[in-house]
PyMOL Python script that loads the backbone (N, CA, C, O; Angstrom):
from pymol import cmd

cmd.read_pdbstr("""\
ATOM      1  N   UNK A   1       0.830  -1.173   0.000  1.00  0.00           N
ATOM      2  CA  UNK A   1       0.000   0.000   0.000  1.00  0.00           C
ATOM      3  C   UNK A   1       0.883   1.248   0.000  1.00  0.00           C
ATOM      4  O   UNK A   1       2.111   1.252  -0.082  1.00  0.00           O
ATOM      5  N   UNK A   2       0.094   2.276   0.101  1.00  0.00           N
ATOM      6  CA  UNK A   2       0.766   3.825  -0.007  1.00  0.00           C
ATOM      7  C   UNK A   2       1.668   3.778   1.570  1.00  0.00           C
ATOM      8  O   UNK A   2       1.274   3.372   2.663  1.00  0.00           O
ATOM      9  N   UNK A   3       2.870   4.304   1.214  1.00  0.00           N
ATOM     10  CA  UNK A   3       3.411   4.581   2.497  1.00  0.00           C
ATOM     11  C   UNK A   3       4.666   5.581   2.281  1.00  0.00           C
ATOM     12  O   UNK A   3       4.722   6.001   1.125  1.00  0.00           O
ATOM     13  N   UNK A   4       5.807   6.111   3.245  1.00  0.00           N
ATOM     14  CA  UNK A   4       6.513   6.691   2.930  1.00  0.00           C
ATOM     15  C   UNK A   4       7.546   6.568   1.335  1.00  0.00           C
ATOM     16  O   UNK A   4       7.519   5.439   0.846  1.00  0.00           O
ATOM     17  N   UNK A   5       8.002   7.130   0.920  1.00  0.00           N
ATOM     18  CA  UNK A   5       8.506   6.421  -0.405  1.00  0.00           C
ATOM     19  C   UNK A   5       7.740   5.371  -1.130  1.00  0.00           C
ATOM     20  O   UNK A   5       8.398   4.550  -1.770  1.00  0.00           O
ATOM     21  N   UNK A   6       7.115   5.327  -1.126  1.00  0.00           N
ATOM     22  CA  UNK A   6       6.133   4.469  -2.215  1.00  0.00           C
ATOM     23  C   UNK A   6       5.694   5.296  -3.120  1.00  0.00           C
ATOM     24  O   UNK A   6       5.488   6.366  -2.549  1.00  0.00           O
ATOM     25  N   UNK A   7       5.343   5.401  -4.653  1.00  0.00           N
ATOM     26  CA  UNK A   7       4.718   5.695  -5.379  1.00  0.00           C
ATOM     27  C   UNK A   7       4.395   5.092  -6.395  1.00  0.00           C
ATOM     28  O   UNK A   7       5.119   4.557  -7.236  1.00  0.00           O
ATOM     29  N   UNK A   8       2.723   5.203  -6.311  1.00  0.00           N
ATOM     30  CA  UNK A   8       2.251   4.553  -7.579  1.00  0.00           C
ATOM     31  C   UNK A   8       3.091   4.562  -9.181  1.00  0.00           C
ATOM     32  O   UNK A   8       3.390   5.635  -9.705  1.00  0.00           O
ATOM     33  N   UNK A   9       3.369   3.379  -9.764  1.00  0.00           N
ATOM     34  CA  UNK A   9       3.612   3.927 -11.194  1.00  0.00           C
ATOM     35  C   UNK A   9       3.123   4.344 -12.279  1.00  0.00           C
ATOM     36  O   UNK A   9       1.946   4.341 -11.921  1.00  0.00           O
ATOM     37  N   UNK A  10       3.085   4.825 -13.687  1.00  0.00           N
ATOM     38  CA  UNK A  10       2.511   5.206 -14.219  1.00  0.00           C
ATOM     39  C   UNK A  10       1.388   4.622 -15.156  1.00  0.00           C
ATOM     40  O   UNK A  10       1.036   5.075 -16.246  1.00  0.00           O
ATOM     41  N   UNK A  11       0.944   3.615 -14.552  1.00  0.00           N
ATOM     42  CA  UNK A  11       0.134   2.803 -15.136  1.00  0.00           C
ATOM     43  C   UNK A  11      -0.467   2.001 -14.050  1.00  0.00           C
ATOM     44  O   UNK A  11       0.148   2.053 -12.985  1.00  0.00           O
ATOM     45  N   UNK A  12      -1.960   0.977 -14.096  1.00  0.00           N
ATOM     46  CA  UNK A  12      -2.739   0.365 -13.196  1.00  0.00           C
ATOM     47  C   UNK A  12      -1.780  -0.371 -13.785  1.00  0.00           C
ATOM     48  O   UNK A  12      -1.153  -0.389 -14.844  1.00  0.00           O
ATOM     49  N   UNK A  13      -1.903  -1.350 -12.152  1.00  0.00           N
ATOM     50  CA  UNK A  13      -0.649  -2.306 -11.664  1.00  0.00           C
ATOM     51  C   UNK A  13      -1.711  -3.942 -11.673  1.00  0.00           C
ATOM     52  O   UNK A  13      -2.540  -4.105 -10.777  1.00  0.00           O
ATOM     53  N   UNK A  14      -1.587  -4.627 -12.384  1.00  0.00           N
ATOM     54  CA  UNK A  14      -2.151  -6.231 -12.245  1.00  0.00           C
ATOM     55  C   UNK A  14      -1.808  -6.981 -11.026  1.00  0.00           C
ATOM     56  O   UNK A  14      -0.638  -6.808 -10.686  1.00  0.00           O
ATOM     57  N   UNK A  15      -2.494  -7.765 -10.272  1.00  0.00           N
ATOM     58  CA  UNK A  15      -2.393  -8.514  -9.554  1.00  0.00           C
ATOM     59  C   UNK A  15      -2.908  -9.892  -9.685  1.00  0.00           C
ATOM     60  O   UNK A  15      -3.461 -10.173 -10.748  1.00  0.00           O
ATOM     61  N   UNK A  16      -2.818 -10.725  -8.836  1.00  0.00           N
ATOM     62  CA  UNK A  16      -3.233 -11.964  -8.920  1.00  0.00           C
ATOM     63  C   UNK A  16      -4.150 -12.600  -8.572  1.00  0.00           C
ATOM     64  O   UNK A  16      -4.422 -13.795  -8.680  1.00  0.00           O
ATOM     65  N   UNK A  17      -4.880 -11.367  -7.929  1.00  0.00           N
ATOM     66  CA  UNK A  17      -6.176 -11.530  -6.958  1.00  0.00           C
ATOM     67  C   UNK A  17      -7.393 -11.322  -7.843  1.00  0.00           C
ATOM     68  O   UNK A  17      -7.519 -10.306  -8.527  1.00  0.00           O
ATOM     69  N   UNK A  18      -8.396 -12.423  -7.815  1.00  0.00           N
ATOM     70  CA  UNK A  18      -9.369 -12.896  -8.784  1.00  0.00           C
ATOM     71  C   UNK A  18     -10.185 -11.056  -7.656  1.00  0.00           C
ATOM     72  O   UNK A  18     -10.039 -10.477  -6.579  1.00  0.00           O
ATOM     73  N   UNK A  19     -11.010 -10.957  -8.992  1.00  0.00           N
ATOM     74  CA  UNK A  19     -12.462  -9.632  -8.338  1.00  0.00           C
ATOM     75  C   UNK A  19     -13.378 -10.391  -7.772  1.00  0.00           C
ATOM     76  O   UNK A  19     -14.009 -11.276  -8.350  1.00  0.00           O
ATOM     77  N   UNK A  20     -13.502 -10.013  -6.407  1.00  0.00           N
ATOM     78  CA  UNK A  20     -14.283 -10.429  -5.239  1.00  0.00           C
ATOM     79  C   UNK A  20     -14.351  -9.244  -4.971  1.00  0.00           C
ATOM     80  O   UNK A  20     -13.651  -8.245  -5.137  1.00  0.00           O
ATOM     81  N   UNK A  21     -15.895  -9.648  -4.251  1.00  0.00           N
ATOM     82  CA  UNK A  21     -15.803  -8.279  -3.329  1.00  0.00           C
ATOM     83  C   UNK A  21     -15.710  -8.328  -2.102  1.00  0.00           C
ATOM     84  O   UNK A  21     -15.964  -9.415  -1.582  1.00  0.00           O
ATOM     85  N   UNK A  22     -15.327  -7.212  -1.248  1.00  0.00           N
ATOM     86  CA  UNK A  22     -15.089  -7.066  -0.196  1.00  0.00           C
ATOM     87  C   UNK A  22     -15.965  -7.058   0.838  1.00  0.00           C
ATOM     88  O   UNK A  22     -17.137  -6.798   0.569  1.00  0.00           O
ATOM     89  N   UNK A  23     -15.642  -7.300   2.034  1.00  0.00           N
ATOM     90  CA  UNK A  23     -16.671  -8.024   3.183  1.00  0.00           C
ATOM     91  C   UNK A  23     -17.454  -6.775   3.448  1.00  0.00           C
ATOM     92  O   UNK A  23     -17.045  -5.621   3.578  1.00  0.00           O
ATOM     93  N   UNK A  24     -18.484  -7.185   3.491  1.00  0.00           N
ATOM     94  CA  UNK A  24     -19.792  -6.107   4.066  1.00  0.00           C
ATOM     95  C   UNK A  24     -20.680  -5.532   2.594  1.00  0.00           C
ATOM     96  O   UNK A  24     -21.680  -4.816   2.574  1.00  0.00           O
ATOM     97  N   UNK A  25     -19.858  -6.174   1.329  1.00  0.00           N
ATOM     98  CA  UNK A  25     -20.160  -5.514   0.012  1.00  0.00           C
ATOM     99  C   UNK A  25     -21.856  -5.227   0.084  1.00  0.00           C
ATOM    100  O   UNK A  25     -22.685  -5.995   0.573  1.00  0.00           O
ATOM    101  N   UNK A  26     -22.127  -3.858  -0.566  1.00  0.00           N
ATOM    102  CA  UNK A  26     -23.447  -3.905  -1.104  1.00  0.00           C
ATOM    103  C   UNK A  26     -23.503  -3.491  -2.732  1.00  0.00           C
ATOM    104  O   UNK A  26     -22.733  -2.553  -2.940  1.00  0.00           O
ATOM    105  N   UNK A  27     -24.207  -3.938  -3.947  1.00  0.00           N
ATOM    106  CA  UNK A  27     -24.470  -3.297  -5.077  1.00  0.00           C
ATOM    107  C   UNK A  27     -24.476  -2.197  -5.006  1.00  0.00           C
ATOM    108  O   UNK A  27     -24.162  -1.893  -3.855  1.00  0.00           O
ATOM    109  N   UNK A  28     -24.703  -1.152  -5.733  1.00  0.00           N
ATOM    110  CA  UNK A  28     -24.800  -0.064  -6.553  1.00  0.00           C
ATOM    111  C   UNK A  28     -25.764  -0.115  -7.396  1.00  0.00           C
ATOM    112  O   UNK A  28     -25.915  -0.801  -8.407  1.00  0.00           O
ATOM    113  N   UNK A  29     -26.580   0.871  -6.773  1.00  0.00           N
ATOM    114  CA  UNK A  29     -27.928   0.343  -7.509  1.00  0.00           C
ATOM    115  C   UNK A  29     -27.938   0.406  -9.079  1.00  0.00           C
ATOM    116  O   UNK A  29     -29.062   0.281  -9.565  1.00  0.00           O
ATOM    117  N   UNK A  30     -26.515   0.639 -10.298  1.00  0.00           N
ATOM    118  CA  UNK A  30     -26.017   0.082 -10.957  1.00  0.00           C
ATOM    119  C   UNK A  30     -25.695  -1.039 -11.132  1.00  0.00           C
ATOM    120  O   UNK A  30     -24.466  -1.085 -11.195  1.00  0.00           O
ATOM    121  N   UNK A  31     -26.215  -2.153 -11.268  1.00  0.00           N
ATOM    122  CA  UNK A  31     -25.870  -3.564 -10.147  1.00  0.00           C
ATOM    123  C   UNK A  31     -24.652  -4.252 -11.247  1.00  0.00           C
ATOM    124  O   UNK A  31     -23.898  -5.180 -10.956  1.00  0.00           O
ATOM    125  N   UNK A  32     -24.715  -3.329 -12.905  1.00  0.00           N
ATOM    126  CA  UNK A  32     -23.736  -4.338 -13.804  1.00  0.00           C
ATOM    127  C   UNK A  32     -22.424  -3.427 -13.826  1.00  0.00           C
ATOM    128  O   UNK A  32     -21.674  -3.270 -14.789  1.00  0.00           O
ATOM    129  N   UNK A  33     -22.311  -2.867 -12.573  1.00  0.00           N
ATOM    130  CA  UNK A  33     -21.272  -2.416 -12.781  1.00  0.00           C
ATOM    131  C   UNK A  33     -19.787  -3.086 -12.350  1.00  0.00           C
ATOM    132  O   UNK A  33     -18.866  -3.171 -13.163  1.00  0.00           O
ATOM    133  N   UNK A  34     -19.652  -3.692 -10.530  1.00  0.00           N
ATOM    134  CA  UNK A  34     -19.019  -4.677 -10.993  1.00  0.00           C
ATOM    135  C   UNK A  34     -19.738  -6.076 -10.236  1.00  0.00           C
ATOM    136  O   UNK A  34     -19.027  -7.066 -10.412  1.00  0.00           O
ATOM    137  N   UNK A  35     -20.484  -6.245  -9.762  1.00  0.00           N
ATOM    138  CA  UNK A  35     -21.255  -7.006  -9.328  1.00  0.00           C
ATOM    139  C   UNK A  35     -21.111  -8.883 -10.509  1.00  0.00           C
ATOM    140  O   UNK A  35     -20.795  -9.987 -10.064  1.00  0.00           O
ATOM    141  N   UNK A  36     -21.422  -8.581 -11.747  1.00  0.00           N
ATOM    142  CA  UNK A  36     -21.450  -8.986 -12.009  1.00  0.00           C
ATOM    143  C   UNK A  36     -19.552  -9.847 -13.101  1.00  0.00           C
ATOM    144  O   UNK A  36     -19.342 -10.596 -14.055  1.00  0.00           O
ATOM    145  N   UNK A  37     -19.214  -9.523 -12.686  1.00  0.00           N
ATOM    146  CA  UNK A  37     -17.419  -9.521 -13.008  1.00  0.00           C
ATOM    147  C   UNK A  37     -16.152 -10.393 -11.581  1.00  0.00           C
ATOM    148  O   UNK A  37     -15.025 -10.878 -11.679  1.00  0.00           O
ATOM    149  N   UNK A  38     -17.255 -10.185 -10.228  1.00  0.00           N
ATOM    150  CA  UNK A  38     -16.979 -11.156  -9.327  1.00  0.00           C
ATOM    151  C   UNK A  38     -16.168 -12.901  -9.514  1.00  0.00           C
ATOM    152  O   UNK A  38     -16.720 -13.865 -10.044  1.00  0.00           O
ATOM    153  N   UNK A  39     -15.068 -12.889  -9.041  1.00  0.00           N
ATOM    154  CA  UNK A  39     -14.431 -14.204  -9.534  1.00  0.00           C
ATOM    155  C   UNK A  39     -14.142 -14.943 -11.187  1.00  0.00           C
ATOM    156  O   UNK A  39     -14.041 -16.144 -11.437  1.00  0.00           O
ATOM    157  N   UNK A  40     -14.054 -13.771 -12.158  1.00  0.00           N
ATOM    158  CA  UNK A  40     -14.082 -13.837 -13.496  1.00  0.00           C
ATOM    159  C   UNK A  40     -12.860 -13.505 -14.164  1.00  0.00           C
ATOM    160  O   UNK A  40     -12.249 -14.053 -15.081  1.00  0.00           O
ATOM    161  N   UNK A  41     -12.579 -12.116 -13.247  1.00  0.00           N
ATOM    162  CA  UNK A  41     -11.937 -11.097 -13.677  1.00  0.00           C
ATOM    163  C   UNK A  41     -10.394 -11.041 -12.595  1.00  0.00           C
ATOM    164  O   UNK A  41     -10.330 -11.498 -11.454  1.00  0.00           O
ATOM    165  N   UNK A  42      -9.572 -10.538 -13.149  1.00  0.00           N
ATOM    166  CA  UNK A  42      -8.542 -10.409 -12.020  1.00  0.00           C
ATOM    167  C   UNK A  42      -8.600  -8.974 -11.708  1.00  0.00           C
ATOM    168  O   UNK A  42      -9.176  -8.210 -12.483  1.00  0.00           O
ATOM    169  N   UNK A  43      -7.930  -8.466 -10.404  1.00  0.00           N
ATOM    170  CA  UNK A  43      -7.905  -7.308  -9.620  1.00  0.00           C
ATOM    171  C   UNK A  43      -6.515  -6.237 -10.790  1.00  0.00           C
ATOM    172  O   UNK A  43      -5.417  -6.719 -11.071  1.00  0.00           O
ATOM    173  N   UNK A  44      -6.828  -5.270 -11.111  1.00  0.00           N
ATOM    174  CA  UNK A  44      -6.204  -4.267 -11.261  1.00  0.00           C
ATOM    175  C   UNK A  44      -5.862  -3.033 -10.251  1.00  0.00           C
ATOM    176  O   UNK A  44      -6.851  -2.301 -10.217  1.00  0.00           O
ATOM    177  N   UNK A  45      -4.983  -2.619  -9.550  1.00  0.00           N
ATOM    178  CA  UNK A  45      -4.838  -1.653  -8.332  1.00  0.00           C
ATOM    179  C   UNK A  45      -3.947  -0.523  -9.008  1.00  0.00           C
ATOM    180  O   UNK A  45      -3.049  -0.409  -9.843  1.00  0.00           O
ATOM    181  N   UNK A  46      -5.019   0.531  -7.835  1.00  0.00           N
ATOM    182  CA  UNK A  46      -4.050   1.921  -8.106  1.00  0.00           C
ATOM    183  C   UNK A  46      -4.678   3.503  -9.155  1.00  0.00           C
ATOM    184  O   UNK A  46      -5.634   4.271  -9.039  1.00  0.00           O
ATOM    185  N   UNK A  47      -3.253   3.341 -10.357  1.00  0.00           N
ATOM    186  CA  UNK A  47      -4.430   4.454 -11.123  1.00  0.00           C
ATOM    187  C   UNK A  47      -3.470   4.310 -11.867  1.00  0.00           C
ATOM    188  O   UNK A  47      -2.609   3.470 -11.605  1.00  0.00           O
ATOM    189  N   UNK A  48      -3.398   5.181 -13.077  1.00  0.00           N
ATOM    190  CA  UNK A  48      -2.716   5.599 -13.834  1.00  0.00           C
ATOM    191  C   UNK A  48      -2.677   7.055 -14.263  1.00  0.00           C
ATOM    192  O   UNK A  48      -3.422   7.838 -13.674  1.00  0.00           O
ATOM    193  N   UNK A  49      -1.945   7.461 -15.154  1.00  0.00           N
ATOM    194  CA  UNK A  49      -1.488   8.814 -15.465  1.00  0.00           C
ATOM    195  C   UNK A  49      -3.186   9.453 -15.635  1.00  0.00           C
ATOM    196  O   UNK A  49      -3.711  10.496 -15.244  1.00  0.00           O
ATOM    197  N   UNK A  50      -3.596   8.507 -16.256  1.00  0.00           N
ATOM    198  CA  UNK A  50      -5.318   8.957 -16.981  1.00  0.00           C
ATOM    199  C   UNK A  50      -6.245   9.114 -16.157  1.00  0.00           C
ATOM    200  O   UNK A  50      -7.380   9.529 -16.391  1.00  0.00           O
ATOM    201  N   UNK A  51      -5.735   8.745 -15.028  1.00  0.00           N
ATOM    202  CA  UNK A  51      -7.233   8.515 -13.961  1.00  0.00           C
ATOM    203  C   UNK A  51      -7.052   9.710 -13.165  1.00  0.00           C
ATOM    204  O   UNK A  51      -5.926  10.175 -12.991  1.00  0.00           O
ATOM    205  N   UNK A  52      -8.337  10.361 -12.553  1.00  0.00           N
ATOM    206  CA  UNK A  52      -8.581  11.582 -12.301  1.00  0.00           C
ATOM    207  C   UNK A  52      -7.791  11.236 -10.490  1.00  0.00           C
ATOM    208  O   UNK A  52      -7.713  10.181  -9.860  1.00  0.00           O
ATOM    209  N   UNK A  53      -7.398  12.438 -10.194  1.00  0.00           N
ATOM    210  CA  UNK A  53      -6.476  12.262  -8.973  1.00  0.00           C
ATOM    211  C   UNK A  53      -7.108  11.455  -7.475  1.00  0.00           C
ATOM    212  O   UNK A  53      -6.678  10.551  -6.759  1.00  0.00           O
ATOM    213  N   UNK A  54      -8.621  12.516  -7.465  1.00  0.00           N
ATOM    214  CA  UNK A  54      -9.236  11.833  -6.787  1.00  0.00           C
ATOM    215  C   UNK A  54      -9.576  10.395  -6.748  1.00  0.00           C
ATOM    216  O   UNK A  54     -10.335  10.027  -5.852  1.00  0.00           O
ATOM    217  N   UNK A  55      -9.050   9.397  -7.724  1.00  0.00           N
ATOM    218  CA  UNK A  55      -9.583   8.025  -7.701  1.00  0.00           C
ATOM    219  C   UNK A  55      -7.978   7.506  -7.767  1.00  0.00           C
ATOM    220  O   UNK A  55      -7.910   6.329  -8.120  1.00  0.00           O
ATOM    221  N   UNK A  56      -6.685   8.133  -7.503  1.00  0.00           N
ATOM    222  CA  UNK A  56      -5.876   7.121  -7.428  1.00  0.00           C
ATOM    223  C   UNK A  56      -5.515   6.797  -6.091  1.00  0.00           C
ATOM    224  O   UNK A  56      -4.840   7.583  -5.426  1.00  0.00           O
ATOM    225  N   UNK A  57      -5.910   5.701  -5.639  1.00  0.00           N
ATOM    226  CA  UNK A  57      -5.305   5.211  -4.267  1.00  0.00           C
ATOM    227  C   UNK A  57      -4.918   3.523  -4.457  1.00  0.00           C
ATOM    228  O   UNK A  57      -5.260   2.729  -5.333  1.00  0.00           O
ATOM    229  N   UNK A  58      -4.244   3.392  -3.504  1.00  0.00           N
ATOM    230  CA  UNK A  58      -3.904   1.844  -3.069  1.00  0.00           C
ATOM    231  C   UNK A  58      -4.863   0.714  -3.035  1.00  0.00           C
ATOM    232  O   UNK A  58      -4.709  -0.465  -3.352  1.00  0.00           O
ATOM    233  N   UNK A  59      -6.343   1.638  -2.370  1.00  0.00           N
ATOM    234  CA  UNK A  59      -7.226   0.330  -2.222  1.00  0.00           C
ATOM    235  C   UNK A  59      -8.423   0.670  -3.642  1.00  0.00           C
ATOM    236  O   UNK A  59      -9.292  -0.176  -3.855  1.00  0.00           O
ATOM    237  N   UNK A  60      -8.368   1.687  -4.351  1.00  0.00           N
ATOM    238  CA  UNK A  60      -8.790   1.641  -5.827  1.00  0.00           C
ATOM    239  C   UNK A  60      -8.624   0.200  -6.314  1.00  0.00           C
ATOM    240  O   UNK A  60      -7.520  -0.336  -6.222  1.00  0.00           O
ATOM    241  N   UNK A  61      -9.807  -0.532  -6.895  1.00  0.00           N
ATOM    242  CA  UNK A  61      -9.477  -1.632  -7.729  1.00  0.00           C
ATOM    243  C   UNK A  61     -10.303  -1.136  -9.187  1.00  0.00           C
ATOM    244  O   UNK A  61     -11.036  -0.155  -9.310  1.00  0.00           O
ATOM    245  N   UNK A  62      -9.930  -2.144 -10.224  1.00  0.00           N
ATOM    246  CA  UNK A  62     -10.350  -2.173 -11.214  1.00  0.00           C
ATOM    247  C   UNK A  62     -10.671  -3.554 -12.160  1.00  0.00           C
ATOM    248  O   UNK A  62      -9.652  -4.190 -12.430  1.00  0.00           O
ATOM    249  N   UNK A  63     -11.493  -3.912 -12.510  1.00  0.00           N
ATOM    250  CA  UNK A  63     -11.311  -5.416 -13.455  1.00  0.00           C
ATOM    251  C   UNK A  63     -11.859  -5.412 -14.777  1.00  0.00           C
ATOM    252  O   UNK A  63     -12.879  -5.927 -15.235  1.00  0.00           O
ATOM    253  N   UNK A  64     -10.743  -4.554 -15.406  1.00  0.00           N
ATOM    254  CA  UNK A  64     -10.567  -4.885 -17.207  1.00  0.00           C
ATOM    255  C   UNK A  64     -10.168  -6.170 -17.239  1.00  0.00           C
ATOM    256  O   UNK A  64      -9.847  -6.707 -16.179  1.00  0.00           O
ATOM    257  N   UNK A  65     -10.131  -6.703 -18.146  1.00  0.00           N
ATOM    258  CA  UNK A  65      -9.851  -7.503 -19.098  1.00  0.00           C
ATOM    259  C   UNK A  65      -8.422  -7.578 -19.423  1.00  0.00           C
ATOM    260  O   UNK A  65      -7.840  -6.500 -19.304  1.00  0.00           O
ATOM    261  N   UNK A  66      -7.575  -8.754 -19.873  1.00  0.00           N
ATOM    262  CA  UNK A  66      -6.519  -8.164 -20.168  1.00  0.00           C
ATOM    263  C   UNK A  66      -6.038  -7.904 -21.721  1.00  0.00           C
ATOM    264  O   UNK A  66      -5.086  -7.406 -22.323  1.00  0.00           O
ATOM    265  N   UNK A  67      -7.384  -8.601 -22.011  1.00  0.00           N
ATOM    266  CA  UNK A  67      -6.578  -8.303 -23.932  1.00  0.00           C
ATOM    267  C   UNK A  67      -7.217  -6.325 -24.197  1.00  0.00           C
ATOM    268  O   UNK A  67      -6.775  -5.706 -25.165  1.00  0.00           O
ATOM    269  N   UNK A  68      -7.845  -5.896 -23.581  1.00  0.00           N
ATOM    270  CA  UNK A  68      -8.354  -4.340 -23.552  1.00  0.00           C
ATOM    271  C   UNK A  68      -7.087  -3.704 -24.363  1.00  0.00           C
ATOM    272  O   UNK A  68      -6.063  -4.030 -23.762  1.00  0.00           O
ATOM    273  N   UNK A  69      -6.794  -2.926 -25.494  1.00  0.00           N
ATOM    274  CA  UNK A  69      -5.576  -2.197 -25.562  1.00  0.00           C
ATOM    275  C   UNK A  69      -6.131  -0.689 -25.444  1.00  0.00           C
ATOM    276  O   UNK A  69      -5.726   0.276 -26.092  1.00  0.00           O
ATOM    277  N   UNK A  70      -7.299  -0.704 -24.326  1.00  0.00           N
ATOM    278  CA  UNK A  70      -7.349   0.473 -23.967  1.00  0.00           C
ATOM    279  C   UNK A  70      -7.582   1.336 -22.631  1.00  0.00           C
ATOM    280  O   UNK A  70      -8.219   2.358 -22.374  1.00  0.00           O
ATOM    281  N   UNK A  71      -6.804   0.488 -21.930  1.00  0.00           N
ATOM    282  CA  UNK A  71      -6.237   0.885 -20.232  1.00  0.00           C
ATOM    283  C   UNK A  71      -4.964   1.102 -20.258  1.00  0.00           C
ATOM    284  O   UNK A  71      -4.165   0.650 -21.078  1.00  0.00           O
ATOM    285  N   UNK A  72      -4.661   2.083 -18.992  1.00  0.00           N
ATOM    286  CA  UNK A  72      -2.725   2.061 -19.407  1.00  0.00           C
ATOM    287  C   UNK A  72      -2.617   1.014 -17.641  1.00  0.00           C
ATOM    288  O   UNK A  72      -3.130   1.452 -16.611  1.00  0.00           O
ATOM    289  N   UNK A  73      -1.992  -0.095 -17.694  1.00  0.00           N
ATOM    290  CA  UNK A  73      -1.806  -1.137 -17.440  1.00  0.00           C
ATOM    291  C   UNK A  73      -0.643  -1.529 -17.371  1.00  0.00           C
ATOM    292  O   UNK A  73       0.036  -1.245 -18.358  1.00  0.00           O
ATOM    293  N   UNK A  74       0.051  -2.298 -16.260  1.00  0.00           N
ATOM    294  CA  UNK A  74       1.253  -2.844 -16.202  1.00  0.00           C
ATOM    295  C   UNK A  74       1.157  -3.628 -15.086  1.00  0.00           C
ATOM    296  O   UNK A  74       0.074  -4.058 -14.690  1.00  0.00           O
ATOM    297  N   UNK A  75       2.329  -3.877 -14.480  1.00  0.00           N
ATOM    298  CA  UNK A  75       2.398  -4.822 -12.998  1.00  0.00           C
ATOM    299  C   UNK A  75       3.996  -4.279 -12.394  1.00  0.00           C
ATOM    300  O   UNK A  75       4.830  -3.766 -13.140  1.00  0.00           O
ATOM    301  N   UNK A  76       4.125  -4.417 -11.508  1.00  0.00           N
ATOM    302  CA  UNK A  76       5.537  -4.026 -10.683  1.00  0.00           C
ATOM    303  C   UNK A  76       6.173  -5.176 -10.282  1.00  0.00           C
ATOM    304  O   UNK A  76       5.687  -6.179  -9.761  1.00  0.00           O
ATOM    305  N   UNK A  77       7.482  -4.890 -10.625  1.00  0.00           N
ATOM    306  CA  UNK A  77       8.056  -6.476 -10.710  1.00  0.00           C
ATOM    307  C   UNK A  77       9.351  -6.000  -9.181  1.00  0.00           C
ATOM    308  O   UNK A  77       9.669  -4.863  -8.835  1.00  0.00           O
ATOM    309  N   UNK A  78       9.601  -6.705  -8.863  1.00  0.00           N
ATOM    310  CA  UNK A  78      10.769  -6.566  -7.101  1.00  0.00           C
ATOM    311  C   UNK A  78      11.813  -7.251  -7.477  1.00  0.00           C
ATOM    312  O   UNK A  78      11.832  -8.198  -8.263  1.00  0.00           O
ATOM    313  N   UNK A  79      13.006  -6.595  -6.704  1.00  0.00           N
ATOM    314  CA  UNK A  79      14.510  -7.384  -7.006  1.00  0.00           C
ATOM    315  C   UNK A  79      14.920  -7.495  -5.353  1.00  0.00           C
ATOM    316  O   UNK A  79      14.868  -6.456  -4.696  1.00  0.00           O
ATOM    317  N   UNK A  80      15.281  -8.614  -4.767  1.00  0.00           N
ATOM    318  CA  UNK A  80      15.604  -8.384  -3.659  1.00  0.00           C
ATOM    319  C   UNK A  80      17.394  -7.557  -3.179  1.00  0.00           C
ATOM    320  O   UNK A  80      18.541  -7.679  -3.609  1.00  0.00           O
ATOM    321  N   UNK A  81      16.977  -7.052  -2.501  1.00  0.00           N
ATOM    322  CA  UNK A  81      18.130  -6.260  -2.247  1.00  0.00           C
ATOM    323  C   UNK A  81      19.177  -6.768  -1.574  1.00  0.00           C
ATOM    324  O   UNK A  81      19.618  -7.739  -2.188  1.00  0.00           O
ATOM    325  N   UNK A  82      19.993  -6.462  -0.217  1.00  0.00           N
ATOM    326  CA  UNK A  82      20.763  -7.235   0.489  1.00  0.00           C
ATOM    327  C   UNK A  82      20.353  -8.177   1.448  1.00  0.00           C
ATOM    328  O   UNK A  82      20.898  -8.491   2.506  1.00  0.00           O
ATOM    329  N   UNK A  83      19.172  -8.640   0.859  1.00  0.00           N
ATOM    330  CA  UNK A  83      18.710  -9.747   1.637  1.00  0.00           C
ATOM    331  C   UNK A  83      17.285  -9.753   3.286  1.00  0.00           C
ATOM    332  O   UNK A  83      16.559 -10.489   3.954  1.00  0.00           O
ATOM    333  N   UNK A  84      17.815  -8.077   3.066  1.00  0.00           N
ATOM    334  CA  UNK A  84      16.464  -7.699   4.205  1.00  0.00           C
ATOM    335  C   UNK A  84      15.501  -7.169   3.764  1.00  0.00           C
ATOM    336  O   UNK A  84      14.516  -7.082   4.497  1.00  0.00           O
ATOM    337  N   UNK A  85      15.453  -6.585   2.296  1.00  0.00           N
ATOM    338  CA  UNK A  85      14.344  -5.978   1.781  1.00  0.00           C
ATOM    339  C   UNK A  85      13.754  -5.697   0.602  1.00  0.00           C
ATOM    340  O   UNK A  85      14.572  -5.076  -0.078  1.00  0.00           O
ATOM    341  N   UNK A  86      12.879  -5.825   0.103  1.00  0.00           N
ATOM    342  CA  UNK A  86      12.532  -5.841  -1.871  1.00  0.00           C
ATOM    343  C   UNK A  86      12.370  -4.142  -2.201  1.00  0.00           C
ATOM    344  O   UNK A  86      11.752  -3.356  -1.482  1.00  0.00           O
ATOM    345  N   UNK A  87      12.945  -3.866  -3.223  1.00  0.00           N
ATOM    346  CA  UNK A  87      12.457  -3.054  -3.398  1.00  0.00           C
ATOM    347  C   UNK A  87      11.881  -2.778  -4.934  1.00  0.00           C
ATOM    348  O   UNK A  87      12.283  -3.608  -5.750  1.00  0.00           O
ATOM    349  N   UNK A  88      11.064  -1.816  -5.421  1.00  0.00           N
ATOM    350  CA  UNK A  88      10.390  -1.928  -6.454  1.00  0.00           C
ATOM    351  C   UNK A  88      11.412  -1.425  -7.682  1.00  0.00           C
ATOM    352  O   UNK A  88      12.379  -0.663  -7.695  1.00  0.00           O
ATOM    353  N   UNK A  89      10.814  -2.121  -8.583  1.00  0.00           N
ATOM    354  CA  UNK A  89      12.256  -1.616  -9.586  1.00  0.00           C
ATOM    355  C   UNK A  89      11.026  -1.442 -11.090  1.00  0.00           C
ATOM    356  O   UNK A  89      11.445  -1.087 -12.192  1.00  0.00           O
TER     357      UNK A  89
END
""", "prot")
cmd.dss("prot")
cmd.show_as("cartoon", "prot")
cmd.util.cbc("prot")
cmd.orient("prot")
């Protein structure tokens, strides 16, 4: 998550985490918005350059698709360092 020295990169970051929703979830009385994409889709986190400021955070999710060539999209890959700590590269 967001913390000192951390910053988002310039693109939504992929994860491995199938779209579920989160405990206590209720619809939107939009109900196909993501309601229906639950355990289908994988989790996208974060924001990108494109996304309005107010919506970039850590616990922001998203579940495009991955063949879409029209999200800006990536994943963050880690190199371990001297052995006590990863850092993002």
């Amino acid at each position: 998550m967001t913390g000192p020295g951390f910053r988002w990169g310039q693109v939504w970051e992929w994860t491995a985490s199938r779209f579920e929703p989160y405990p206590g979830f209720a619809p939107h009385p939009y109900r196909d918005y993501s309601q229906p994409w639950f355990g289908t889709r994988r989790v996208l986190r974060g924001a990108s350059v494109a996304t309005a400021p107010a919506l970039a955070h850590a616990r922001y999710r998203n579940f495009y698709e991955p063949h879409r060539r029209d999200i800006l999209a990536g994943f963050r890959s880690v190199r371990m360092g001297d052995g006590s700590k990863a850092s993002a590269v």
